[in-house]
LONUTI-186426 format. One record per residue: residue in one letter; x, y, z of N, C-alpha, C in turn. Coordinates in pm, whole numbers, plus 50000, padded with zeros to 5 digits. Layout:
! LONUTI-186426
AXYZXYZXYZ/...
END
This chain:
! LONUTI-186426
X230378707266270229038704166320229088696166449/X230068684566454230268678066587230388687666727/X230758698566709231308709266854229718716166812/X228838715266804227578720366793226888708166926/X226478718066991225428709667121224308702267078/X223428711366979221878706366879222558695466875/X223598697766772224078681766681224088669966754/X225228668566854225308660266954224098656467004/X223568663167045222128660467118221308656167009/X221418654666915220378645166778220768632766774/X222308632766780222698622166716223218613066855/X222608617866958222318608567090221688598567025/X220448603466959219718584766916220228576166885/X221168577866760221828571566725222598557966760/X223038560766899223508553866993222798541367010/X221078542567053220478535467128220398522667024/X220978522566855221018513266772222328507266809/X222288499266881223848491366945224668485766836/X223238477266831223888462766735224218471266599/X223458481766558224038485566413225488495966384/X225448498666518226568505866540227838498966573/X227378487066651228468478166670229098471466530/X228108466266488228318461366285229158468266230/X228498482666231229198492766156230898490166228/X230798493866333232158500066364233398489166350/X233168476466367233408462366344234328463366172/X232998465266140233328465365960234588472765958/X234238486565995235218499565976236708490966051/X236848488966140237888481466199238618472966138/X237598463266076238268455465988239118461065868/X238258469465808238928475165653240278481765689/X240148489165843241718494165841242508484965852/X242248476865945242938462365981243558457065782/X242888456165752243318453565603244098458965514/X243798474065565244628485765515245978486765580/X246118482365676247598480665768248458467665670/X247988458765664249008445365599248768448665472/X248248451765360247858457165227249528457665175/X249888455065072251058461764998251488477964975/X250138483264991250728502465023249638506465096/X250488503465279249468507865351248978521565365/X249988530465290249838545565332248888548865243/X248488544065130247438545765017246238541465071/X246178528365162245178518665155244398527965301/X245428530665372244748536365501244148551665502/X244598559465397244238573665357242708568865289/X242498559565207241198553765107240378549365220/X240378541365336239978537565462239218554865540/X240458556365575239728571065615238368577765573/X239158583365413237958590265362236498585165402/X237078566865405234968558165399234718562165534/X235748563365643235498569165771234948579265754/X235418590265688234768603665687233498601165638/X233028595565544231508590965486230678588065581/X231008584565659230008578665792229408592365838/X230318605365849229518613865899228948623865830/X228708618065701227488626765603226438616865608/X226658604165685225138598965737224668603565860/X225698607165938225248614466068224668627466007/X225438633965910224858645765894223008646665826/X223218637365763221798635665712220968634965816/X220888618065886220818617666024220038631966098/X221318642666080220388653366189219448663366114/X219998664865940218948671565904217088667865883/X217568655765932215958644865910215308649666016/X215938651766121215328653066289215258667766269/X215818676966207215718685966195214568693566129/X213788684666043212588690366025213068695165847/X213948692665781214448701965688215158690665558/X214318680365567214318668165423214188677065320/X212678682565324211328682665195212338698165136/X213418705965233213918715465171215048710565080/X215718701765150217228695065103217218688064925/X215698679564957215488671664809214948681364739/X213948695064802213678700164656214758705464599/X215718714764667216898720764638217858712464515/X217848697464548218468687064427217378685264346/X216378683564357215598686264239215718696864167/X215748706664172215558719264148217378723264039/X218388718364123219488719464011219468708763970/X218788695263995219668688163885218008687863783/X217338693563796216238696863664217168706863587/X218238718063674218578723863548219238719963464/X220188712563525220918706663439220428695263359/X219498692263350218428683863266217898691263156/X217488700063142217088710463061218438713962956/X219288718763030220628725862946221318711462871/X220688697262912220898686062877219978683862728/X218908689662770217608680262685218178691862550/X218698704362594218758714462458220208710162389/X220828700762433222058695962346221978685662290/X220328679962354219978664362253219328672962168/X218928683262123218168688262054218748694561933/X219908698162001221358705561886222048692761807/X221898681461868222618666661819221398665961653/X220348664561748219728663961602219058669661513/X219148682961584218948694561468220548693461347/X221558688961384222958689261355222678678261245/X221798662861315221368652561212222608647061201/X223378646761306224458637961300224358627061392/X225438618361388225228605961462225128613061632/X223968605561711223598607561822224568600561932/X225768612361977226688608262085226488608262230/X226388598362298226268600462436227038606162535/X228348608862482229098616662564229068631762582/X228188638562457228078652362460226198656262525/X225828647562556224408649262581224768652062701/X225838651062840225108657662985226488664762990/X225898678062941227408691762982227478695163128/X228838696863145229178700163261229748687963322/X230018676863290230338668263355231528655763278/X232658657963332233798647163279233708639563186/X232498628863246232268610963207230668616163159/X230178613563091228698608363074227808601463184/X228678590063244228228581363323228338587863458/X228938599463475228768602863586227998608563621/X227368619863532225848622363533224508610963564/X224678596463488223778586163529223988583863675/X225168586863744225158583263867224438589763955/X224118601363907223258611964027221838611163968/X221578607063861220458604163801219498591463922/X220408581963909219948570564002219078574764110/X219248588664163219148591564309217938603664338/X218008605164157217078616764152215698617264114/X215968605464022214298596863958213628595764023/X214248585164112212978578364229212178588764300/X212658604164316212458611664389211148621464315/X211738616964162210548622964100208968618764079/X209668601964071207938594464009207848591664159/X207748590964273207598592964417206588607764435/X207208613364369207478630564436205818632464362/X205638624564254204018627664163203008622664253/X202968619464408202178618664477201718630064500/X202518640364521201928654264556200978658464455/X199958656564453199398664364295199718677864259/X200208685464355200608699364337201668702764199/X202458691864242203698691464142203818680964023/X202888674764026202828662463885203148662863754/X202698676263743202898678663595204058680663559/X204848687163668206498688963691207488679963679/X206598668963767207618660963824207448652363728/X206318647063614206038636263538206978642563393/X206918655563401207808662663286209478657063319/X210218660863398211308659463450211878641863451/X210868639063498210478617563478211038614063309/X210448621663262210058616863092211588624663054/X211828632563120213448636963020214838629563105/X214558626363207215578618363266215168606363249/X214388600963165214708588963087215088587162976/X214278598962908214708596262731216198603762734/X216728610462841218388610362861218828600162893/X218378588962988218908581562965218828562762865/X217958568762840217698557862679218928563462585/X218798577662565219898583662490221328581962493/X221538582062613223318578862635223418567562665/X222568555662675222718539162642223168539662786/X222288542762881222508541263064221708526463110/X222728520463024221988501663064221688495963209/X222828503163286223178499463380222118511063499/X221958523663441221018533163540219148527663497/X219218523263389218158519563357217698503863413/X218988496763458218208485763547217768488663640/X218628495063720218768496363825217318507763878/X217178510663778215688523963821214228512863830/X214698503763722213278492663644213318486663799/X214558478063877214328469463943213918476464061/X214498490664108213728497164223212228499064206/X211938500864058210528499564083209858490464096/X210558480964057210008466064070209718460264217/X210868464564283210738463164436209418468064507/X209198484364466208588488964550207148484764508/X206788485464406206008476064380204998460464443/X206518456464511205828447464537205798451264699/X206668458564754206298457864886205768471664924/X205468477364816204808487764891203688489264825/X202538480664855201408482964767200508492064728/X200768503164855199778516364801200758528264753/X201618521864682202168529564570202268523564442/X201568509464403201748501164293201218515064207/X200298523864165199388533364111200778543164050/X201098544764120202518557964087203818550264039/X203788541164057204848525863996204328528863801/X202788524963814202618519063709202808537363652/X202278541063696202158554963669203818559363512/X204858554463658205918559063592206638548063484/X205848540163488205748528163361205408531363240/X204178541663236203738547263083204418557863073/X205458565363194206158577363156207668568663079/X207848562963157209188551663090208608542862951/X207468541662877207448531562778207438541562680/X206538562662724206908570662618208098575462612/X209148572762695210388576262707211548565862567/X210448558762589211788546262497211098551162358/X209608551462334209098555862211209858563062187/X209858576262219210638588862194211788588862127/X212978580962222214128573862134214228565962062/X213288555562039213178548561945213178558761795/X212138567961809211938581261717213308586261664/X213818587761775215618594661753216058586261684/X216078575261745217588567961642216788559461524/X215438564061446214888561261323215788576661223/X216038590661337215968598861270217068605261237/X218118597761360219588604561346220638587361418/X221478590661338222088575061388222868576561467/X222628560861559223198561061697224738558661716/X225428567661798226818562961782227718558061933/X228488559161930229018548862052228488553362185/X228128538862235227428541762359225748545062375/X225398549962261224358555562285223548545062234/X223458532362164222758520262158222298513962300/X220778514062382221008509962471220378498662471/X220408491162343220008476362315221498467862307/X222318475362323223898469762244223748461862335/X224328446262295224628433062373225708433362476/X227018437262429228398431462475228178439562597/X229148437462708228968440862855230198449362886/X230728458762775231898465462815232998459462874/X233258448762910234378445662929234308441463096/X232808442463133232628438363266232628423663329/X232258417963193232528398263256233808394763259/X234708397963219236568404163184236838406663316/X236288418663385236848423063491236088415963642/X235188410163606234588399163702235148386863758/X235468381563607236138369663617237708369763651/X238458375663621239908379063672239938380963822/X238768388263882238918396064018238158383764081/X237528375264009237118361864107237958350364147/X239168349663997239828342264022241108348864125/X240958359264153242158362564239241878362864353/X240178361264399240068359264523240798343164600/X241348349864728241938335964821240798333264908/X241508320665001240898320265115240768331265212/X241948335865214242178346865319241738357365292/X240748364765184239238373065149238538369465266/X238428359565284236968355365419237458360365500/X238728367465561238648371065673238908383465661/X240338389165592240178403165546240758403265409/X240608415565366240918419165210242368422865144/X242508428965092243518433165005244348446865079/X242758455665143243198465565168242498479165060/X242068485665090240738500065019241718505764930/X241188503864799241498508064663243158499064630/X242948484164681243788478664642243708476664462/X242438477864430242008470864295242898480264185/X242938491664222243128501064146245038498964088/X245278492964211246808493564182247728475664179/X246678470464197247028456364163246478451364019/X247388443263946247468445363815246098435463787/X244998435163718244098429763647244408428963457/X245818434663431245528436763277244198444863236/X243538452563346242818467963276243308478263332/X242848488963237242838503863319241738504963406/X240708501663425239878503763528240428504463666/X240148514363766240478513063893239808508763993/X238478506863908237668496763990236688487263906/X236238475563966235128463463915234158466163825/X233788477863862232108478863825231048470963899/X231428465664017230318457464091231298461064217/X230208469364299230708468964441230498460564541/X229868451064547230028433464600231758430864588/X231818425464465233128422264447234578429364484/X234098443164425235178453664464235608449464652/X234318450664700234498454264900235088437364927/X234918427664812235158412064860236638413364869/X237158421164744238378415864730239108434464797/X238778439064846239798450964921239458449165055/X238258448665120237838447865220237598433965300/X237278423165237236708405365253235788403365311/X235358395065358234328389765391233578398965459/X234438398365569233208399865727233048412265713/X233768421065673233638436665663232908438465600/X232278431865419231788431265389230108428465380/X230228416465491228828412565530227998422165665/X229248429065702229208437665818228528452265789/X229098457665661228208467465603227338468165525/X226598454865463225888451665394225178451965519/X224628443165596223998442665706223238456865802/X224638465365818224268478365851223618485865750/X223828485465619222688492765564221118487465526/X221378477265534220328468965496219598465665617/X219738472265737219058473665856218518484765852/X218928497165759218138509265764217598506765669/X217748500465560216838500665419215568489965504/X215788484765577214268476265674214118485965731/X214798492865767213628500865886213038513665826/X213368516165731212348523965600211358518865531/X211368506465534210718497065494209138497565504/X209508497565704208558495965741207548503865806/X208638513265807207818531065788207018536865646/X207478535865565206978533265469205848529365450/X205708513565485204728504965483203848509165608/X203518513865677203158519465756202198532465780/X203028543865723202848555165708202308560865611/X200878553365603199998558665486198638569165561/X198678569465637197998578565690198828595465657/X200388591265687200878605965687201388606965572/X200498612565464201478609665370202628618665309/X202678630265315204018639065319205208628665360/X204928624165474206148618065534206268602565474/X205508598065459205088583365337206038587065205/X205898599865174206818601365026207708599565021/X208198608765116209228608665182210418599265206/X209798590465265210598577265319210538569765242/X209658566165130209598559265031210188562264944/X210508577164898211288584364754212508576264797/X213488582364949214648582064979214698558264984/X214038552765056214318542365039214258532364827/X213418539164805213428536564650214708539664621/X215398551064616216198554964528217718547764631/X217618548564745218718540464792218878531064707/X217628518764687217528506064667217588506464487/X217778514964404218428515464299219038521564271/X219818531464370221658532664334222028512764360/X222128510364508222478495564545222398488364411/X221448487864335221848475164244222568479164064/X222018496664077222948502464021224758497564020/X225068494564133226338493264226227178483664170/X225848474464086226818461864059227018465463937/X226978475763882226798472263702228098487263688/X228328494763793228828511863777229398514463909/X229988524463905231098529764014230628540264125/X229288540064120228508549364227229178546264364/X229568539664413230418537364521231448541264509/X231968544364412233668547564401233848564864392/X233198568764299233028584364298232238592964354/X233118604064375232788610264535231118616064504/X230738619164412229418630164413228218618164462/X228268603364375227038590264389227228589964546/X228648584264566228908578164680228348587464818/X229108599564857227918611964898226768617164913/X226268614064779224558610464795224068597864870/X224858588364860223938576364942224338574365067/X225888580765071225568577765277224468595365296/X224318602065241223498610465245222148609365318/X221338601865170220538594865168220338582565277/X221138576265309220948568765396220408574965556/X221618585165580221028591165693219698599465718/X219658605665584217998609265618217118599465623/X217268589265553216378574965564216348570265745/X217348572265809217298566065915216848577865959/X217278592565977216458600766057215178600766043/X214288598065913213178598765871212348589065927/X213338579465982212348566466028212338568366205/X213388572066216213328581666346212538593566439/X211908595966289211358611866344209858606766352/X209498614066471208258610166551207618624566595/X206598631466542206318641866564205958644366717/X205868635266748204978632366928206528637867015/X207238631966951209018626067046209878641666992/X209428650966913210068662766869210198670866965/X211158675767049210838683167119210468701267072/X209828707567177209248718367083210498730567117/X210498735267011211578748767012211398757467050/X212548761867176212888772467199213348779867177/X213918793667195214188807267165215848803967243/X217018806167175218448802567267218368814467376/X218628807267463218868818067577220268809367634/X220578820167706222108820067789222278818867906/X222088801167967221758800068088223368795168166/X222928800168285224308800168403224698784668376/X225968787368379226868775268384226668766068238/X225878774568131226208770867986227798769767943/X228658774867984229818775167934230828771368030/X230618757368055231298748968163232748747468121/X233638746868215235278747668154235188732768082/X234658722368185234898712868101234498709267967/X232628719367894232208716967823233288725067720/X233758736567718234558741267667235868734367610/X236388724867731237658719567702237058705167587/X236028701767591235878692267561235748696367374/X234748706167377234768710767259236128716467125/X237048720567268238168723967201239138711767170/X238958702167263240218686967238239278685467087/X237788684067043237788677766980238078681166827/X238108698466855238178704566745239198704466671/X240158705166800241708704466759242128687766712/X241318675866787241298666166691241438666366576/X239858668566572239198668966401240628677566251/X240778691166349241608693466255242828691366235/X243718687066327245068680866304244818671566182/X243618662066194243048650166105242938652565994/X242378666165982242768669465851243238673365768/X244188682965857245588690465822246208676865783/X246478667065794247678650165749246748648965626/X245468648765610244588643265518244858651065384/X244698667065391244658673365306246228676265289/X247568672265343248448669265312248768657965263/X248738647065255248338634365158247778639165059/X247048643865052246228644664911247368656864831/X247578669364880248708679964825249648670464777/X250408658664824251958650464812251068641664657/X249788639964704249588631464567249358636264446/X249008648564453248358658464365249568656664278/X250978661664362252288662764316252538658164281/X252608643164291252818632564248252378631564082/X251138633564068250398629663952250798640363865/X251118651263878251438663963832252568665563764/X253668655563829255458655063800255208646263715/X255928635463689256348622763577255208615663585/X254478617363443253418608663459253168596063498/X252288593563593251978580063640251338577863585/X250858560763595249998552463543248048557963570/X247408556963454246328559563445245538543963494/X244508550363596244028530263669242398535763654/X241618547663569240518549163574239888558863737/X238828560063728238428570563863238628560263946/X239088570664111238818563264221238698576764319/X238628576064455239008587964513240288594964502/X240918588264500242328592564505243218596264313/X242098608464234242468612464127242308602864020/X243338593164013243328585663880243028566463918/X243058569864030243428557064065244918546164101/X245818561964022247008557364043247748553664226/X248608542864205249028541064355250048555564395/X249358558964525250458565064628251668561464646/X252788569764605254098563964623254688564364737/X253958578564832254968579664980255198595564924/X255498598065055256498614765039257678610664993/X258578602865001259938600164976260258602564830/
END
């Protein structure tokens, strides 16, 4: 997409955000910087990368926002992950037609972990009790609301279920001419808990799927260990990206469950406060489009669905690994970039489309050469990348290594080297 002219020429705006680009790139600097002194830099700097590569599925979002082509992108994820909601809701239905204990791990097919399904859930809700502004689609979207909750009341999604309560809680308060569709999805969420409440009078609840259960999985355990191992020298840089996974905590987890902590102790401080900052400069400047943009309201939904649901994956973040695994993590620099294109896009400032034509001196040697250095960049970059990953594959494949829980890099296990 970068050797595309359109593209380039979108993501010119981009630019004119200095300071957030400067933040950003700062941060990014740092984490490699971290990833260089780290105990396995060749692991730490391949994990670095990839978050490099993440940056440009916010560019990519970024251009599909300017592009005119959101309202196609989110229905399209609406649209499969309703199916897979459905082929979901008919295996809570086989659980207790069966009248056996109600398991949360067999309720979302098609998918590894249970919890990894809650992770795309996070991203999809907001989009729905948002999306019931349209009256066109309400009945749809309030249907779809009510089963991606009582799925997740069902599989005991403590952690997707804060994190949905407190985004609404937010928007709520700062976005007042949506308090109506807030409360709205308040009586769709209180028949959602009825519902299960119903279930587990009628079939008994079994692991996981209690989502009153007290104990915290083992997360104040992995809090407190990873606090006490923070140094001084966190404040300036970290450990090094997916150090957690391979430095010993006494768990298998390969990561925190709170991505605060995780980026404190791989990444440290400033990198930390550096990309907190950069996103939290676009989650304001959705903000205030948002708040704003009640006249237009297509585009009001819009910016509001995508900033809602940012703002409860984020606190999602602290409780689950949506940062760590590739499908959550993908969705939100996703999401992010259409959030910033969305706040970007100015129907006045659009320029109007033309028909491609093939004008003299379109195919300048230098524009040519330029396109080709970068291509041949890009892919050398990833020819090493997707060789790293082949050497690790191998790796994990030969004499079993140590199991460290998900991370990008398969199991979490450390990279040994080609050697």
């Amino acid at each position: 997409m970068f050797c595309s002219k359109s593209y380039r020429l979108e993501l010119g705006e981009i630019v004119n955000e200095r300071i957030l680009i400067t933040v950003w790139a700062c941060s990014l600097l740092l984490i490699f910087t971290s990833s260089v002194v780290s105990d396995n830099p060749i692991h730490s700097l391949f994990a670095s990368l990839h978050w490099f590569l993440l940056s440009s599925i916010l560019c990519f979002g970024f251009y599909i926002a300017r592009r005119e082509l959101v309202h196609v992108l989110l229905a399209g994820l609406l649209i499969l992950q309703s199916l897979m909601v459905l082929k979901a809701l008919l295996f809570l239905l086989f659980e207790v037609a069966l009248g056996d204990s109600l398991r949360a791990a067999l309720l979302y097919p098609g998918v590894e972990h249970h919890r990894f399904f809650n992770q795309v859930q996070v991203f999809i809700v907001p989009l729905l009790y948002l999306w019931a502004v349209q009256t066109r689609f309400r009945k749809f979207a309030y249907f779809f609301l009510f089963a991606n909750l009582l799925l997740a009341f069902s599989g005991g999604a403590r952690g997707l279920l804060v994190g949905l309560i407190g985004g609404a809680v937010i928007a709520g308060f700062l976005l007042p001419h949506l308090r109506r569709e807030v409360l709205n999805a308040g009586v769709v969420t209180l028949f959602a808990a009825l519902a299960y409440l119903g279930l587990s009078l009628w079939v008994e609840l079994g692991k996981n799927a209690d989502v009153l259960r007290a104990h915290t999985s083992g997360r104040l355990v992995i809090w407190q260990r990873l606090i006490e191992a923070l140094e001084p020298s966190h404040f300036v840089l970290g450990q090094g990206t997916e150090s957690f996974s391979y430095h010993s905590f006494n768990r298998i987890e390969g990561h925190p469950h709170n991505s605060v902590l995780q980026f404190l102790y791989e990444w440290g401080l400033l990198a930390t406060l550096g990309m907190i900052a950069a996103v939290g400069r676009i989650l304001w400047l959705g903000w205030q489009k948002a708040r704003c943009a009640v006249d237009d309201r297509s585009h009001m939904v819009v910016t509001a669905s995508l900033l809602v649901a940012l703002v409860s994956a984020a606190i999602y973040s602290l409780f689950s690994g949506v940062v760590v695994m590739p499908i959550p993590q993908t969705l939100f620099f996703l999401f992010l970039g259409l959030l910033w294109g969305a706040v970007k896009y100015d129907a006045a400032e659009v320029p109007e489309k033309k028909p491609v034509q093939i004008e003299k001196g379109l195919f300048r040697p230098e524009a040519i050469s330029t396109s080709v250095i970068t291509g041949v960049g890009l892919g050398a970059v990833l020819v090493v990348y997707v060789h790293f990953c082949g050497a690790y594959l191998a790796q994990q494949a030969g004499a079993q290594e140590e199991f460290r829980a998900p991370r990008f890099w398969a199991q979490g296990a450390q990279f040994r080297g080609l050697g």
